[in-house]
C-alpha positions in Angstrom: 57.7 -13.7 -70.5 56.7 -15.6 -67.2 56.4 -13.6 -64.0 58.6 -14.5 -61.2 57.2 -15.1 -57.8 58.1 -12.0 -55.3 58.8 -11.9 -51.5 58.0 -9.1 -49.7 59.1 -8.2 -46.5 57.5 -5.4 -44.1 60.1 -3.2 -42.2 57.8 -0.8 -40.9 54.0 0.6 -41.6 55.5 2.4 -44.1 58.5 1.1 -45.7 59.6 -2.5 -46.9 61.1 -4.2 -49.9 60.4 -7.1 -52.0 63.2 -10.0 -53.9 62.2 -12.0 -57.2 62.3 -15.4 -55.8 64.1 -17.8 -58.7 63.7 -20.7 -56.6 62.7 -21.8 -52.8 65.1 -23.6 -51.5 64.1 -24.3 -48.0 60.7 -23.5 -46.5 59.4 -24.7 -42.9 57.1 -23.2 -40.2 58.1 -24.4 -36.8 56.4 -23.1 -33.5 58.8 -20.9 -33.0 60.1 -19.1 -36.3 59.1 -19.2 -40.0 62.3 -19.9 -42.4 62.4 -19.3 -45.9 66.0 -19.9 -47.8 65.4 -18.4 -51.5 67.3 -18.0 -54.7 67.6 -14.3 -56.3 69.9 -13.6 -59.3 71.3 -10.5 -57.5 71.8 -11.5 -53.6 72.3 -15.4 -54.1 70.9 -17.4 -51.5 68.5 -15.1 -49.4 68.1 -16.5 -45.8 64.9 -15.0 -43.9 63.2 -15.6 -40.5 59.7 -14.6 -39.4 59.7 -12.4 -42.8 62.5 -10.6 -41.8 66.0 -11.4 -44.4 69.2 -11.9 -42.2 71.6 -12.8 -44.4 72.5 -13.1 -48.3 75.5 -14.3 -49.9 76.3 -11.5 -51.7 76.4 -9.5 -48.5 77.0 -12.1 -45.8 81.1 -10.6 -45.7 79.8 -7.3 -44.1 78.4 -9.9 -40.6 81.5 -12.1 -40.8 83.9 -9.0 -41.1 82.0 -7.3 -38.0 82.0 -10.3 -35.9 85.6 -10.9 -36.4 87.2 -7.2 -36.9 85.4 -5.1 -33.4 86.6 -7.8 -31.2 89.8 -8.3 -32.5 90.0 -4.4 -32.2 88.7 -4.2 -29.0 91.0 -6.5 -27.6 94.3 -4.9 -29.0 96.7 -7.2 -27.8 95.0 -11.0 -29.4 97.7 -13.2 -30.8 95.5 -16.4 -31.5 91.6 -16.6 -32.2 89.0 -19.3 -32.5 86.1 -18.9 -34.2 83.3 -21.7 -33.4 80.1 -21.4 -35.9 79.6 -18.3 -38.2 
């Protein structure tokens, strides 16, 4: 059985996480962030930035459903809505 590579990512001193990495999609170091798109058989596509994940596709709905529900919400009274990005 081969071993998979593994990502780690470092929340704090003493806590973090790490993702079997099927395959790197997307890697480049720029001067201002690090971004790494990977592949894991749970999550999907696993988006991270300076070591940090942001996104995933299996729980990308929870950001999307935030950034549209709480201002729709707040507003009470929207009728139309455009969304631009996301």
């Amino acid at each position: 059985m081969s071993q998979k590579e593994l990502w780690y990512e470092t929340l704090h001193a003493n806590f973090g996480q790490y993702f079997s990495v099927e395959n790197v999609l997307f890697r480049e170091k720029t001067e201002h962030q690090d971004l790494v798109i990977f592949e894991n058989p749970e999550l999907g596509r696993v988006m991270a930035l300076d070591g940090v994940v942001q996104t995933t596709e299996r729980d990308e709905f929870i950001y999307h459903e935030m950034m549209t529900h709480v201002p729709l919400l707040a507003h009470g009274q929207a009728k139309k809505v455009l969304i631009i990005g996301g």
